[in-house]
DODREN-590142 format. One record per residue (C-alpha): x, y, z; residue number from 1; residue in one letter. Coordinates in Angstrom, 1 decimal. Example, Ala and Ser with C-alpha at 12.3 -4.5 7.8 and 13.67 -1.06 7.14 Angstrom:
! residues 2
+--------+--------+--------+-------+------+
|      u |      v |      w | tormi | milo |
+--------+--------+--------+-------+------+
|   12.3 |   -4.5 |    7.8 |     1 |    a |
|   13.7 |   -1.1 |    7.1 |     2 |    s |
+--------+--------+--------+-------+------+
END
This chain:
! residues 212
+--------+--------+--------+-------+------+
|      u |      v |      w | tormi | milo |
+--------+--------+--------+-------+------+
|    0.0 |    0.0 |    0.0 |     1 |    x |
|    1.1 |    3.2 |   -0.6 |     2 |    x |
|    1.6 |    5.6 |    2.2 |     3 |    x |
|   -1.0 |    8.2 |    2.7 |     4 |    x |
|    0.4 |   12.2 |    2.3 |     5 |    x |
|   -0.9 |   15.2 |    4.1 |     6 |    x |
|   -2.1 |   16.5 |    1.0 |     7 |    x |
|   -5.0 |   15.1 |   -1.3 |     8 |    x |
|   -3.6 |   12.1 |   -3.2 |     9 |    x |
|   -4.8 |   11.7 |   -7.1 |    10 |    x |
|   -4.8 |    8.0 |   -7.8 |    11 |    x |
|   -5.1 |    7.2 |  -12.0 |    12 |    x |
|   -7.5 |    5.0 |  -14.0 |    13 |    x |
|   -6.6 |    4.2 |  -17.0 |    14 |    x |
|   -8.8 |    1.9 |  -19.1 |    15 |    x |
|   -7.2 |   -0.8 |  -21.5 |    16 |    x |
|   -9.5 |   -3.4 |  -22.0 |    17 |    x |
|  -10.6 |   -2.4 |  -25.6 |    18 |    x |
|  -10.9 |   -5.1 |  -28.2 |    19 |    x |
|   -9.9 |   -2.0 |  -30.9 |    20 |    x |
|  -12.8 |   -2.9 |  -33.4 |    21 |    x |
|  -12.1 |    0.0 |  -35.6 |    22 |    x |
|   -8.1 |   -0.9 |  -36.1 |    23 |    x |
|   -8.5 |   -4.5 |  -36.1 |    24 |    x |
|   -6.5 |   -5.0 |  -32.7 |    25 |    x |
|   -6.1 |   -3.4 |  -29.6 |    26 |    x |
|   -4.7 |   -0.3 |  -30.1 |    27 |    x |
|   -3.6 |    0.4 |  -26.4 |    28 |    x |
|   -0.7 |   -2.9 |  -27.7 |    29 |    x |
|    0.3 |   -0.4 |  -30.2 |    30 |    x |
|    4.6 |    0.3 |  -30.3 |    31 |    x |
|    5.3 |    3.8 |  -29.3 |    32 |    x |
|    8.7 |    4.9 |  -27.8 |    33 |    x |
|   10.0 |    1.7 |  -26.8 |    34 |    x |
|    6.7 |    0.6 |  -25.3 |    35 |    x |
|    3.4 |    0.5 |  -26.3 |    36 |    x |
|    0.6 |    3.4 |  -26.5 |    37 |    x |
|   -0.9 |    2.2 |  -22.7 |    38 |    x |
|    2.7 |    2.3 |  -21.3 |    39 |    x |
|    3.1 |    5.7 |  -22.9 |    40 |    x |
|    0.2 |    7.0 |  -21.0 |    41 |    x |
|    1.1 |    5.3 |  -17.8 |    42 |    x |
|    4.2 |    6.5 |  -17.4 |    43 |    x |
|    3.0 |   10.7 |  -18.4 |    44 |    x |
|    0.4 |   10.2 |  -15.5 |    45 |    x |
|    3.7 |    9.2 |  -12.6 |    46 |    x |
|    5.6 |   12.1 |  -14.3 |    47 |    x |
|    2.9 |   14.4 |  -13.9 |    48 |    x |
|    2.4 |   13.6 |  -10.0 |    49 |    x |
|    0.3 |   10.6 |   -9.9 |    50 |    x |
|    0.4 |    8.6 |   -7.0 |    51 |    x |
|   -0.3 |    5.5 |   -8.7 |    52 |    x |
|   -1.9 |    4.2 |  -11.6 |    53 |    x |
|   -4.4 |    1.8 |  -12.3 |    54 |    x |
|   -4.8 |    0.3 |  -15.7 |    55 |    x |
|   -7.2 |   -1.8 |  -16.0 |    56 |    x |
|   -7.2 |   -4.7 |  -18.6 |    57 |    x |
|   -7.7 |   -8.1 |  -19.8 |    58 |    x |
|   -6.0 |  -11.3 |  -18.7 |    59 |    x |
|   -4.6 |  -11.5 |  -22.5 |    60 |    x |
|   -3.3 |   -8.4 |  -22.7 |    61 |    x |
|   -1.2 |   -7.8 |  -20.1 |    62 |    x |
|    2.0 |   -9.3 |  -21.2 |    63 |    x |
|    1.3 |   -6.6 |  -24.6 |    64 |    x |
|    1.3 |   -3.6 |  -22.4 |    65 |    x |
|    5.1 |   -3.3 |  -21.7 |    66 |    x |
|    4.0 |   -1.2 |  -18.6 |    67 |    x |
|    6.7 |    0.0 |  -16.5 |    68 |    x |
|    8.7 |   -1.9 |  -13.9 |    69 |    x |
|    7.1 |    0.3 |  -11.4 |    70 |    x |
|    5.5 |    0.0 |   -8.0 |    71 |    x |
|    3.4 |    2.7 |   -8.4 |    72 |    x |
|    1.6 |    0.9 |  -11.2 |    73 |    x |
|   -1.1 |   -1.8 |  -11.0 |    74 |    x |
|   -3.1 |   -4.1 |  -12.8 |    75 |    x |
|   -7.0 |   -5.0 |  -12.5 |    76 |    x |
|   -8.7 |   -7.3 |  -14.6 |    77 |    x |
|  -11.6 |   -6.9 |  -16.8 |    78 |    x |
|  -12.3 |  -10.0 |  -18.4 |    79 |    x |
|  -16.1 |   -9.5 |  -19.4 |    80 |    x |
|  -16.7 |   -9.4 |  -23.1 |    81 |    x |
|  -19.1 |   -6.4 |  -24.5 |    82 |    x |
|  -18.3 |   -4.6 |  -21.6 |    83 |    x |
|  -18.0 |   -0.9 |  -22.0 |    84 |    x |
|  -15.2 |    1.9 |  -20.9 |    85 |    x |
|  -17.4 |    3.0 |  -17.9 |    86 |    x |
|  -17.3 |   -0.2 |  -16.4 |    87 |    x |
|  -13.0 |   -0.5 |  -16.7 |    88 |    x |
|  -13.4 |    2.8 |  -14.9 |    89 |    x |
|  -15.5 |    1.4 |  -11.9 |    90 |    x |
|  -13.2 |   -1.7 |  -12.0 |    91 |    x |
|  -10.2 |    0.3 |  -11.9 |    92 |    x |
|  -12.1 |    2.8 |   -9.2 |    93 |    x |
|  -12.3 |   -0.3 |   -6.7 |    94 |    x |
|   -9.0 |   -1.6 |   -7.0 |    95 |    x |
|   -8.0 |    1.7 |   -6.0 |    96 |    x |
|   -9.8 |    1.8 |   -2.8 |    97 |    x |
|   -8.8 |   -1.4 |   -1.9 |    98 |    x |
|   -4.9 |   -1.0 |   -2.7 |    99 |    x |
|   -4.5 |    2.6 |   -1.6 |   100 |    x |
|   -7.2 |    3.2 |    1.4 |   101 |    x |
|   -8.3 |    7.0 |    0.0 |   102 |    x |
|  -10.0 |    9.0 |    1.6 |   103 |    x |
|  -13.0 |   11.3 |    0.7 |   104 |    x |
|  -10.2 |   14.3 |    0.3 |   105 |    x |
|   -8.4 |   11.9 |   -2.6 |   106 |    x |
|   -9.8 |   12.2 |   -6.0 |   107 |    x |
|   -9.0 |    9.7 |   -9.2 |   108 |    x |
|   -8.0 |   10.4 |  -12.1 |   109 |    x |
|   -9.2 |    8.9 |  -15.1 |   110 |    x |
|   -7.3 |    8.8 |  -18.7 |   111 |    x |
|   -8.0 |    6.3 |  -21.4 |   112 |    x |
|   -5.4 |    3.8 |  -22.8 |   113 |    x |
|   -5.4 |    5.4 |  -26.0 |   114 |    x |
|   -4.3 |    9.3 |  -25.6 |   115 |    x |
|   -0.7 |    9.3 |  -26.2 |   116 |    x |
|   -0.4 |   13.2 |  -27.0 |   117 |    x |
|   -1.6 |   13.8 |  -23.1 |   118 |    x |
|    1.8 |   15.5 |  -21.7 |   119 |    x |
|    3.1 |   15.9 |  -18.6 |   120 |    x |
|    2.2 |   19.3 |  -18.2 |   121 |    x |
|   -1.4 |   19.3 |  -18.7 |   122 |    x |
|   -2.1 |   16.6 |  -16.3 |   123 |    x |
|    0.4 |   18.1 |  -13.6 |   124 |    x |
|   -2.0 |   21.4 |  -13.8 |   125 |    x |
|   -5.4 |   19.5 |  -13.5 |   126 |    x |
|   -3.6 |   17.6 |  -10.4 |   127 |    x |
|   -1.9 |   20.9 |   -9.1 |   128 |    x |
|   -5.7 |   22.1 |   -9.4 |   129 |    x |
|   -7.3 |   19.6 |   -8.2 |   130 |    x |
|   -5.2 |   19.5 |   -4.9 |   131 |    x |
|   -6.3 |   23.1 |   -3.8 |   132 |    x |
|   -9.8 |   22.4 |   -4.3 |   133 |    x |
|  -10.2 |   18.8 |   -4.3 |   134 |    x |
|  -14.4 |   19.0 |   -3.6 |   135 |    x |
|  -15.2 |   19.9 |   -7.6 |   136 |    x |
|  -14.6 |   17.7 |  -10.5 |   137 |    x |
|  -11.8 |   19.3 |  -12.4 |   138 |    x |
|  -11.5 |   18.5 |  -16.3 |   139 |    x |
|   -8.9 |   19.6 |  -18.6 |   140 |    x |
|   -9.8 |   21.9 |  -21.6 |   141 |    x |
|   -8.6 |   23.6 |  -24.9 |   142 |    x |
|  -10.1 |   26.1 |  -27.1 |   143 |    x |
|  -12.9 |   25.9 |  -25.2 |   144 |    x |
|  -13.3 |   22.0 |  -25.7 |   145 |    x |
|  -13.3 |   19.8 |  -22.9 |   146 |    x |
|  -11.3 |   16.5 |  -22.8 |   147 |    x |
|   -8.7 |   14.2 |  -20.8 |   148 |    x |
|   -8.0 |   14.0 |  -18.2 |   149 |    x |
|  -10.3 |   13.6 |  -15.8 |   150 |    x |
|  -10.5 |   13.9 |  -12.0 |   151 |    x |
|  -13.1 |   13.2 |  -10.1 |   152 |    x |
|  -13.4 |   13.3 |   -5.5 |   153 |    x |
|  -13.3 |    9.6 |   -4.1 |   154 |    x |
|  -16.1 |   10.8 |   -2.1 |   155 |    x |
|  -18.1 |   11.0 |   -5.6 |   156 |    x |
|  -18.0 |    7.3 |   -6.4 |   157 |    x |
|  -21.6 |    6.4 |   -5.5 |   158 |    x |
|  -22.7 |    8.8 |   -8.6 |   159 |    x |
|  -20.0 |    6.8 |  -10.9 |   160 |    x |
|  -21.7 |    3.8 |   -9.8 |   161 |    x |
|  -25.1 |    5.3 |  -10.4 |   162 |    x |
|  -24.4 |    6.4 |  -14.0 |   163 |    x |
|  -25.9 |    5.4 |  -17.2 |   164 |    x |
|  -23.1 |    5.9 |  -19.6 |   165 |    x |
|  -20.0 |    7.3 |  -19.6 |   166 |    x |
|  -18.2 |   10.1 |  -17.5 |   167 |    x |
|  -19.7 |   12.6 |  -19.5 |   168 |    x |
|  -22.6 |   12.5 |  -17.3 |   169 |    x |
|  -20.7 |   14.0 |  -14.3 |   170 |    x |
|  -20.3 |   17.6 |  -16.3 |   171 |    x |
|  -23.7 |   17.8 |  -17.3 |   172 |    x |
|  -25.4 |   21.4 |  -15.9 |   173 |    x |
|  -26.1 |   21.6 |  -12.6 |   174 |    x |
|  -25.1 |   17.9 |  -12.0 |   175 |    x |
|  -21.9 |   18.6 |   -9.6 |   176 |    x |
|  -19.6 |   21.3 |   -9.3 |   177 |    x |
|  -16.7 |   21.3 |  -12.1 |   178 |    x |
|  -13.7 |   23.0 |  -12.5 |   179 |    x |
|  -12.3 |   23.6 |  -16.1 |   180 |    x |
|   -8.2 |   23.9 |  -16.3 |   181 |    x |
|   -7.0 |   25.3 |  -19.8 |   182 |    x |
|   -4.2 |   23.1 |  -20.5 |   183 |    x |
|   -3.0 |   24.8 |  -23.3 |   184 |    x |
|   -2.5 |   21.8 |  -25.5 |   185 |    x |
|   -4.9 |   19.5 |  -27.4 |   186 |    x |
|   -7.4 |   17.3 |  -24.3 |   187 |    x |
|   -9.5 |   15.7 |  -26.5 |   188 |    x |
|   -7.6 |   13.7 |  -29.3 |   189 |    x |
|   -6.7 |   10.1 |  -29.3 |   190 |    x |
|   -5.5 |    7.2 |  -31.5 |   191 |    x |
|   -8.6 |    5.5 |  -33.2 |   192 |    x |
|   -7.7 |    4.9 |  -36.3 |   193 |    x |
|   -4.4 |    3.9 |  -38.7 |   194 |    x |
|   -4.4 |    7.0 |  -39.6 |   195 |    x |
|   -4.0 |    8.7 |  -36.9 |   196 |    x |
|   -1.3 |    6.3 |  -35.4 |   197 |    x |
|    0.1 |    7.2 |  -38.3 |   198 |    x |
|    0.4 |   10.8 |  -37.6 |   199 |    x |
|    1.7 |    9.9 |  -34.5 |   200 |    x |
|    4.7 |    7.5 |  -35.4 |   201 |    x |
|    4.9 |    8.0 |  -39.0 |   202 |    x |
|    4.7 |    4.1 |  -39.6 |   203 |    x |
|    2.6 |    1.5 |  -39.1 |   204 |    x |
|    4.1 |   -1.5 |  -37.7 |   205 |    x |
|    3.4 |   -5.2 |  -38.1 |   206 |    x |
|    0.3 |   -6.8 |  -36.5 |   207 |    x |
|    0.9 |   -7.9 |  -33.5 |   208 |    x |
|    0.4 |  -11.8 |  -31.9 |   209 |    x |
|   -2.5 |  -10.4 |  -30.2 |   210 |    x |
|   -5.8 |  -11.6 |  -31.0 |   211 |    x |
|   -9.0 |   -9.7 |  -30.4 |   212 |    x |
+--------+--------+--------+-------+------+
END
């Protein structure tokens, strides 16, 4: 267990169970800078002050990842076909309350698999923000568009558990109080398609030995 901090710990979610319909594979296996795309992501979120990270996955794909060496990151299994993103996010939400005993002060951090471009600096300023007022929901932005990440109080987790779709539902009007942090960089984009992991590495690499 990680040790508890004066200060209002952020623990990550980061959903990787995707089957990657639209590419043919799962996209979060993807090779990018001597990992893959999910380990890319999972080691931006410890750079940028995490506390921990959980990425959630199948049994199948863990061995793909190439995540970190790190203690800091952990794995929780989602195994159940058809299963959509909001439901990684609630498996990955109660792993985190039983490895890392937060507190109602603590808020999680949610990020999927497949955003790459996220840097360092963007999610260090929603967590900086977060910490000083960690009762409101604080979501990044650009341009006016809102995007990753995501952080939402621990003490909200009965209203993730009550939603009917995805995340989204948290930032509706006059649902709960939200914070919006200008990041200065894109917070919406991801990798869905060749083309755009094109863009990204300027290849596209062989398919992998992973099956959907």
């Amino acid at each position: 267990m990680i040790p508890a901090t004066s200060r209002a710990a952020v623990w990550a979610v980061v959903p990787a169970a995707g089957v990657g319909r639209r590419m043919g594979w799962p996209k979060q296996t993807l090779p990018l800078e001597g990992g893959t795309i999910a380990a890319t992501v999972a080691r931006t979120l410890l750079g940028a002050g995490a506390d921990g990270v959980v990425v959630v996955t199948r049994s199948e794909l863990v061995a793909a990842l190439l995540l970190p060496q790190d203690a800091r990151i952990v794995i929780a299994l989602n195994n159940r076909a058809g299963s959509e993103m909001i439901d990684s996010v609630r498996v990955g939400w109660k792993a985190a309350g039983a490895l890392f005993a937060p507190h109602g002060g603590d808020g999680v951090l949610v990020v999927p698999a497949d955003m790459p471009h996220l840097t360092i600096a963007a999610c260090r300023d929603c967590i900086r923000s977060y910490r000083h007022t960690p009762e409101r929901v604080v979501v990044a932005t650009h341009a006016g568009k809102r995007g990753h990440p995501l952080i939402v109080p621990w003490a909200l987790r009965p209203h993730v558990e009550a939603l009917r779709g995805g995340l989204n539902g948290l930032l509706r009007p006059g649902n709960l109080p939200v914070h919006e942090v200008e990041t200065g960089a894109e917070a919406v984009g991801d990798v869905d398609t060749w083309g755009d992991y094109e863009r990204l590495t300027g290849r596209r690499p062989l398919r992998p030995s992973v099956r959907l």
